[in-house]
Legacy VTK file of the C-alpha trace (Angstrom):
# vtk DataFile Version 3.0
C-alpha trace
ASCII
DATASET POLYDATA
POINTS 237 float
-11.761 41.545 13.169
-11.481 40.459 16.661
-9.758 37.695 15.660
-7.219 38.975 13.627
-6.499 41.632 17.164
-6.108 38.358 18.969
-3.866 36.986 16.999
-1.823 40.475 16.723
-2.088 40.689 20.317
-0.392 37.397 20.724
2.135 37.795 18.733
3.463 41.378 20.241
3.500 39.981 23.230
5.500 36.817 22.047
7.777 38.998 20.283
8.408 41.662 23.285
10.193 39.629 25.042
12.450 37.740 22.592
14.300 36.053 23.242
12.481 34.166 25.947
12.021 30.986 27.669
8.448 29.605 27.533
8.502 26.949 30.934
6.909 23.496 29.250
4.337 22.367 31.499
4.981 18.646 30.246
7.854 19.065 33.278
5.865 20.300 35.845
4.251 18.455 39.332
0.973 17.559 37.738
0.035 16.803 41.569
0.094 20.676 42.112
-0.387 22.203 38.372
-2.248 25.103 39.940
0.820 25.995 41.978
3.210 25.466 39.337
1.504 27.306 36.903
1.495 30.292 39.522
4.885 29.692 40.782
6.282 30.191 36.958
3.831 33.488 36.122
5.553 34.643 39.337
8.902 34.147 38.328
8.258 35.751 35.179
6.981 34.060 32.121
5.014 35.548 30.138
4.176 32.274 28.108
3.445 28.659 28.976
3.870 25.513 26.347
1.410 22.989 26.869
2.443 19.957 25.148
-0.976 17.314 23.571
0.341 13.964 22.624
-2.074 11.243 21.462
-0.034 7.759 21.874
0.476 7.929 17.771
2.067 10.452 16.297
4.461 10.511 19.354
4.594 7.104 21.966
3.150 8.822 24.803
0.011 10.548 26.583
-0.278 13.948 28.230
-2.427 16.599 28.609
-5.971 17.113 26.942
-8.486 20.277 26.684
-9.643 19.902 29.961
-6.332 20.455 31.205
-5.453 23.416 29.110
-9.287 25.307 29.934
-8.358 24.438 33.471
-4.878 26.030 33.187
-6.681 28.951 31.121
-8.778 29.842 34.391
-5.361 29.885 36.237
-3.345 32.881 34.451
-3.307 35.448 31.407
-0.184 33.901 30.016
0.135 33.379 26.365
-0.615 29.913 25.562
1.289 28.089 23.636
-0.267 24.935 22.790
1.355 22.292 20.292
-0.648 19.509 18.904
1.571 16.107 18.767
-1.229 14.648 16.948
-2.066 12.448 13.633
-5.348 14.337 13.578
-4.511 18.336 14.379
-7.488 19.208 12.090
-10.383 17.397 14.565
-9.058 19.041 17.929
-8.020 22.938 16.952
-11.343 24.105 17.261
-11.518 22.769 20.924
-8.340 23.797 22.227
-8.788 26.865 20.900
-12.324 27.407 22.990
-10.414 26.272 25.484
-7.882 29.125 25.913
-4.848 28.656 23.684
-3.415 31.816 22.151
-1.460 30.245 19.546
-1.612 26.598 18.090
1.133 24.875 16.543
0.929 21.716 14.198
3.206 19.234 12.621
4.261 19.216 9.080
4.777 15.680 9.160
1.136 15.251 9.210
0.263 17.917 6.774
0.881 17.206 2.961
-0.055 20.808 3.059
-0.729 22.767 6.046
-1.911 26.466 4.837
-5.446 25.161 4.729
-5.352 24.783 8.364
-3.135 27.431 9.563
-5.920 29.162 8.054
-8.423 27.507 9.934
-6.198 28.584 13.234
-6.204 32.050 12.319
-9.882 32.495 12.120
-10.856 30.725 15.002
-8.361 34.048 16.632
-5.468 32.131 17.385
-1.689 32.211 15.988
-0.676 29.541 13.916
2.694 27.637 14.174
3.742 25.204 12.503
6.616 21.934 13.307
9.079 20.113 12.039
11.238 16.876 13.730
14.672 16.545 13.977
15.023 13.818 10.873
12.290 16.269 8.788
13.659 18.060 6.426
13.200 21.833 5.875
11.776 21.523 2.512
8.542 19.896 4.402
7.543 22.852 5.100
6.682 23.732 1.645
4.875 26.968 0.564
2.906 27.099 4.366
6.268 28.396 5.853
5.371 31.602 5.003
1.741 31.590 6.091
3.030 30.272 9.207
2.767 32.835 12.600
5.779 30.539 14.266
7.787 28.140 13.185
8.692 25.282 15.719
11.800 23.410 15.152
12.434 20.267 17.338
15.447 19.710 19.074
14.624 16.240 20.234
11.840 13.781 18.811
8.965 14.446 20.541
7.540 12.499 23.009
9.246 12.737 26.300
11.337 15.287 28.153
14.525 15.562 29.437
16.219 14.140 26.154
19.319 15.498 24.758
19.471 18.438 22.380
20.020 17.827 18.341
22.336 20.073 17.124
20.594 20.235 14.017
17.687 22.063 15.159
20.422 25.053 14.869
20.736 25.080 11.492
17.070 24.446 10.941
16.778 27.615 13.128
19.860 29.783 11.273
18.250 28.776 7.583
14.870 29.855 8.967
16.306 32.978 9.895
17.790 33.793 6.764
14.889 33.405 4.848
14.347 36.984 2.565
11.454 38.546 4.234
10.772 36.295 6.938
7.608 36.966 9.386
7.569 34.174 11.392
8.720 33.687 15.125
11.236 30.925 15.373
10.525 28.446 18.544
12.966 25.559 19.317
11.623 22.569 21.916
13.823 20.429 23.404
16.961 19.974 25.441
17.205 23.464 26.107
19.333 24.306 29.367
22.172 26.718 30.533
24.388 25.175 27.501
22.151 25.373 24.850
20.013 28.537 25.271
22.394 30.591 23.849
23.237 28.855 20.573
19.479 28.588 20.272
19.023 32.297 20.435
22.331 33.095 18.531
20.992 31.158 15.356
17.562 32.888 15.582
15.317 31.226 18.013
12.799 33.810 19.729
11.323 31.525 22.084
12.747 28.601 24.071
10.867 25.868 25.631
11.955 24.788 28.389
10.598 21.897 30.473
12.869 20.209 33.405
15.577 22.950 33.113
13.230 25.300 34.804
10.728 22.994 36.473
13.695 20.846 37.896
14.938 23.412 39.806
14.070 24.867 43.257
13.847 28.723 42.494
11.941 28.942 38.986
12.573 32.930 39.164
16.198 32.212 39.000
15.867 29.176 36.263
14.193 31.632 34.061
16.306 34.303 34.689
19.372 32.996 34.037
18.020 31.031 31.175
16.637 34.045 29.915
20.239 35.671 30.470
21.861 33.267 28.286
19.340 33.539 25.743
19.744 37.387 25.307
23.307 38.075 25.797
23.861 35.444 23.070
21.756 37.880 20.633
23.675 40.588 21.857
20.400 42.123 24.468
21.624 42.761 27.840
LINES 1 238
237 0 1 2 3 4 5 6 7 8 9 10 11 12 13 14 15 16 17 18 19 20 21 22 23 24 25 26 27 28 29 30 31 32 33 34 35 36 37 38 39 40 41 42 43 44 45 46 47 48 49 50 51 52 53 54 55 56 57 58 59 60 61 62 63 64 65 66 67 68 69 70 71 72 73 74 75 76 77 78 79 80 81 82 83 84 85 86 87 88 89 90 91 92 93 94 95 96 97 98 99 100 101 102 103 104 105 106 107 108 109 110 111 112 113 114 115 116 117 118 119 120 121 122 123 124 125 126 127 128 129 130 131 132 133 134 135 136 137 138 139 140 141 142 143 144 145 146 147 148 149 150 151 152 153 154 155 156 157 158 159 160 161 162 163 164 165 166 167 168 169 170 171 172 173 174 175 176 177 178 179 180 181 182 183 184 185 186 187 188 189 190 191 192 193 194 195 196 197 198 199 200 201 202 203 204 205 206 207 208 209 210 211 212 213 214 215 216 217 218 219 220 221 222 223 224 225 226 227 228 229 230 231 232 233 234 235 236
């Protein structure tokens, strides 16, 4: 029971403020992570990506659990934690102890994921689940409607500051179509003043964003107007 309030917790909160930029910390000074995490909850997120890569699935390092418990002690942001990894099923467990409200894995990885989107859910967590740009929606298979979110990638993942894929949009537009849909729609990658709004116009609730907000000076006015795009776009204010 308590997990199952966690989960709907987590997911009224994501969906409250859709659409809605969630700042990637993968972009931040990892000098002062502390102060960037703060600086960000200050200029009002509400939810923080946290990106785990393990030098396989994707050709790069990041962050591990100890990062993401030490970022849990920081704020009461939602967050959002996506596993880059060949091995998702060894490390949800942890990063779930560790703090993270929702959990996303890749389909790539996953002949068939429901059996551990299930796993996600019980340990009280919302479960996402990810697809590449060159992966095609069909992937997915029956888990994308046991899914809690559905990540589409924008860019292959890896490193930040690439350029966005258009055909995360109509990845996003299909998934938003889909008859009876109860999934939030994320999109990663490339997402700046240009492409926010597309993202949101073909469904995308929340929008990670990594070095268009922490590669400016005033965060408060990255997310904003990031933010701004996002929801006029949908039609919102």
């Amino acid at each position: 029971m308590a997990s199952a309030a966690s989960i709907l917790d987590t997911l009224r909160r994501l969906r409250a403020g859709a659409p809605q930029v969630a700042p990637s910390l993968l972009a931040c000074d990892f000098g002062h992570v502390a102060d960037e995490v703060r600086r960000v909850e200050a200029a009002g997120a509400t939810v923080l990506h946290l990106d785990i890569m393990d030098g396989h699935f994707v050709p790069n390092l990041s962050i591990g659990v100890p990062v993401v418990r030490a970022v849990r002690k920081l704020t009461d942001l939602v967050l959002d934690v996506h596993l880059m990894l060949d091995n998702p099923a060894e490390y949800v467990q942890a990063f779930r102890e560790a703090g993270a409200d929702s959990i996303t894995v890749h389909a790539e990885v996953l002949p068939d994921a429901r059996p551990l989107l299930d796993r996600i859910r019980r340990l009280g967590a919302a479960a996402g689940l990810s697809l590449n740009p060159p992966t095609p929606l069909e992937a997915l298979g029956p888990a994308v409607d046991e899914a809690d979110m559905i990540l589409v990638m924008s860019v292959m993942p890896g490193f930040g500051g690439q350029s966005f894929d258009p055909v995360a949009l109509e990845k996003l537009a299909a998934l938003r179509d889909r008859p009876g849909r109860g999934y939030l729609l994320e999109v990663d990658g490339g997402v700046n003043d240009e492409t926010a709004g597309p993202c949101a116009a073909a469904g995308a609730d929340l929008l990670v964003a990594g070095t268009a907000v922490f590669g400016g000076d005033d965060y408060q006015e990255r997310i904003a107007t990031l933010n701004a795009h996002a929801r006029s776009a949908r039609g919102g204010a």
